[in-house]
MIGUBA-33637 format. One record per residue (C-alpha): residue number from 1; z, x, y. Coordinates in steps of 0.1 Angstrom, whole numbers, padded with zeros to 4 digits. Each point is the difference from the previous one (the first is absolute). Layout:
BEGIN
  resi      w      u      v
   NUM      Z      X      Y
...
//
This chain:
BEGIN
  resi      w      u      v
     1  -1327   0907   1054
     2  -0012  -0020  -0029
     3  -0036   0014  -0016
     4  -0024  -0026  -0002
     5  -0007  -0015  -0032
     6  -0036   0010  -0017
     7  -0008  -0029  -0022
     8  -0014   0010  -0034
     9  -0037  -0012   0009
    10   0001   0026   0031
    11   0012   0026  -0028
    12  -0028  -0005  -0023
    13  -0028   0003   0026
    14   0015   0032   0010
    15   0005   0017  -0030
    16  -0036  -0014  -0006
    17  -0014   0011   0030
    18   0014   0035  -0008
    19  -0016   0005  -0030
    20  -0033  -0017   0007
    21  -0007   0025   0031
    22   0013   0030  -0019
    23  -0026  -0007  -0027
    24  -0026  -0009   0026
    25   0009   0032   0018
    26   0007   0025  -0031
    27   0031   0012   0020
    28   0035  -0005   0000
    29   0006   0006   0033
    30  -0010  -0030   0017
    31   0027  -0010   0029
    32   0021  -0033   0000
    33  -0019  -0011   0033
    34  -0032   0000  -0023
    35   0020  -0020  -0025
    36   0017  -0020   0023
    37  -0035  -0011   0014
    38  -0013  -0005  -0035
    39   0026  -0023  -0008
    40   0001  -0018   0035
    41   0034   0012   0007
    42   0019   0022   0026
    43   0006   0030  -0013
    44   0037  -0002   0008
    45  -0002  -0025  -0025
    46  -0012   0025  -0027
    47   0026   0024   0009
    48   0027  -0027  -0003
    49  -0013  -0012  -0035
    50   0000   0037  -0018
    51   0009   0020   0021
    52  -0011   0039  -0001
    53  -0034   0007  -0017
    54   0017   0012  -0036
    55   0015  -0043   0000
    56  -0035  -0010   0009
    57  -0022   0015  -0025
    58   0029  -0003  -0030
    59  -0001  -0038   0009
    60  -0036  -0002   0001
    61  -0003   0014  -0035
    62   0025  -0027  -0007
    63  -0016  -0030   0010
    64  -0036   0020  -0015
    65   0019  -0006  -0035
    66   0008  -0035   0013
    67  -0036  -0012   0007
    68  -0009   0003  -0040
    69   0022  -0012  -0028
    70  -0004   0040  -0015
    71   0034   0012   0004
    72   0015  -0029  -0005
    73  -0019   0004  -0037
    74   0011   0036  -0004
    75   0038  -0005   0010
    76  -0001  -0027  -0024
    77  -0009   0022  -0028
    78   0020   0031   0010
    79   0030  -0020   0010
    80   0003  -0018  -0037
    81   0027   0005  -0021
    82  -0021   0019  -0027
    83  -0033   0019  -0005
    84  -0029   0005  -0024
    85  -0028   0023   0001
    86  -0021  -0032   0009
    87   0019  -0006   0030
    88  -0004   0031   0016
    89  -0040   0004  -0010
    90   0004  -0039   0025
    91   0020   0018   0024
    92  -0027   0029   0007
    93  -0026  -0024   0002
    94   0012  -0021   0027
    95   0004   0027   0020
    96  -0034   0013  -0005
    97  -0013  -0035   0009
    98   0022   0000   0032
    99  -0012   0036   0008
   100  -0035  -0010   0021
   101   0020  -0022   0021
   102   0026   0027   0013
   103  -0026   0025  -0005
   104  -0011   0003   0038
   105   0030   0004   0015
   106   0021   0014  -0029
   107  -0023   0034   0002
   108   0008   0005   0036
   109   0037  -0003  -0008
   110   0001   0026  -0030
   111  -0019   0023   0021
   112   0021  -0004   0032
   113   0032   0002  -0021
   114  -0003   0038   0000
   115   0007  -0003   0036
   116   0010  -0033   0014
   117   0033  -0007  -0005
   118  -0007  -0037   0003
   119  -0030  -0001  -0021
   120   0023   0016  -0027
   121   0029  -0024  -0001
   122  -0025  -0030  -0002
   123  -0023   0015  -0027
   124   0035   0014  -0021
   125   0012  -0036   0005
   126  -0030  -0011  -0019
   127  -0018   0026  -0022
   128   0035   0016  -0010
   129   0030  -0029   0001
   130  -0022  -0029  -0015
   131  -0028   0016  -0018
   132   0016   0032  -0016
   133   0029  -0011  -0002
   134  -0014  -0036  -0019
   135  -0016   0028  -0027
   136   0033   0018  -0005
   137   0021  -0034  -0009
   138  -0026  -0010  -0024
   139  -0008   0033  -0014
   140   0041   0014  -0002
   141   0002  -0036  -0022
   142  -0028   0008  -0022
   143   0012   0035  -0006
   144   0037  -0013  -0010
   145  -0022  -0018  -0023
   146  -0022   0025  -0016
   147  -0030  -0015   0020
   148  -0009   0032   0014
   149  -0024   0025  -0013
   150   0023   0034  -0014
   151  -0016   0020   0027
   152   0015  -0013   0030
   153   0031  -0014   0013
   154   0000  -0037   0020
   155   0006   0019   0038
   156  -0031   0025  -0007
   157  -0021  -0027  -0018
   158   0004  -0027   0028
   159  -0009   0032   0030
   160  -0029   0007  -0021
   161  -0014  -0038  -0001
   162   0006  -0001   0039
   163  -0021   0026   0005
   164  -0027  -0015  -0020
   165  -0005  -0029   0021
   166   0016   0015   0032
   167  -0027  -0013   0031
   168  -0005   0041   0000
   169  -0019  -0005  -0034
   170  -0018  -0033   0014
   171  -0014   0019   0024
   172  -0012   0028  -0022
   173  -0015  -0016  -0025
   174  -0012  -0036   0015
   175  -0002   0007   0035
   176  -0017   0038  -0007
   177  -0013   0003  -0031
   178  -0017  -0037  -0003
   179   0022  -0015  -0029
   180   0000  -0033  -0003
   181   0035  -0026   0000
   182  -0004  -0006  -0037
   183  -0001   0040  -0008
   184   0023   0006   0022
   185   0023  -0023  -0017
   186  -0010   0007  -0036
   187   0004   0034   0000
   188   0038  -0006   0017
   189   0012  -0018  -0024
   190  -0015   0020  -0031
   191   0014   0029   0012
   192   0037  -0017   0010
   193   0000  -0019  -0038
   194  -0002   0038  -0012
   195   0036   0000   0015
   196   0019  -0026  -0020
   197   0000  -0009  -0038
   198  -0006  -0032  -0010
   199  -0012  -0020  -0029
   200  -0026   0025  -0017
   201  -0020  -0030  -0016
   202  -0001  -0016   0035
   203  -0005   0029   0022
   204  -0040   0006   0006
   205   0003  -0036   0011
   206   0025   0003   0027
   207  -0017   0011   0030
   208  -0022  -0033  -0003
   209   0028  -0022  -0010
   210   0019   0016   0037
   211  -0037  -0007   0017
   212   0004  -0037  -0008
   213   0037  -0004   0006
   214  -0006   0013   0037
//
């Protein structure tokens, strides 16, 4: 028997839906009939469009990334077919701008990923293919290069920025500890342009030249 077809408009609301409640809620573990009544569809209908929970929550990160032109910005830059120190000072900031908006959910994904199976693969899809992964390319150039500070090498240097603006560190230091967005994101990027070499004449005014290029 033929599945129904879910039109694209029905798709969005769920994946919508999905991660409005689990932001509203502060829990993963809302059901698809919860969802489904969010979204003002059957919940058959949620199963047929994603199928088991892990194919929900990876496509609502998805269409999360779809809803703001961010990672359209930072594929653009890690996807080129060359790098300079500049572009990757761009790169972290974007992602430190896009941070408060997957913020609320994105927490309760890391710290479900420990256990939740589900939660992992959606949160790895994200935090690990796109985000990490973005860092290496454009660090492993600048290192053929001689971009990179003597110190490090492009895998280590690109896992030690991701930690730095991981939504772990968010929480610690904006969420917790009262920092504002702008520290937050100043003392990022310092630290990251300690990383890479780049013109020594231009380099105290990088971090302000990636502020206004993001």
């Amino acid at each position: 028997m033929k599945k129904p077809a879910i039109t694209e408009e029905t798709r969005v609301a769920i994946l919508r839906a999905a991660w409005s409640l689990i932001a509203k809620k502060k829990r993963l573990d809302v059901s698809q009939a919860e969802i489904a009544a969010a979204a003002g569809v059957s919940r058959q209908t949620v199963y047929l469009a994603f199928g088991d929970r892990a194919g929900l929550l990876t496509a609502m990160t998805h269409q999360k990334d779809a809803d703001t032109d961010h990672v359209a910005r930072l594929s653009a830059i890690s996807d080129a077919g060359s790098h300079t120190p500049e572009d990757f000072l761009r790169f972290v900031g974007v992602w430190i701008d896009y941070l408060p908006n997957i913020y609320p959910v994105g927490i309760l994904l890391d710290a479900s990923s420990l256990t939740d199976p589900s939660a992992r693969a959606a949160w790895d899809d994200r935090m690990k293919t796109a985000l990490l992964a973005g860092m290496k390319r454009i660090l492993r150039h600048l290192g053929r290069n001689g971009r990179l500070a003597p110190e490090w090498n492009a895998d280590r240097a690109a896992e030690f920025a991701w930690s730095l603006v991981h939504p772990t560190a968010w929480r610690l230091l904006v969420v917790d500890c009262g920092w504002s967005e702008e520290e937050f994101r100043q003392s990022r990027l310092a630290t990251v342009e300690s990383l890479i070499v780049g013109d020594r004449s231009r380099k105290t005014g990088s971090v302000n030249a990636a502020r206004r290029k993001t």
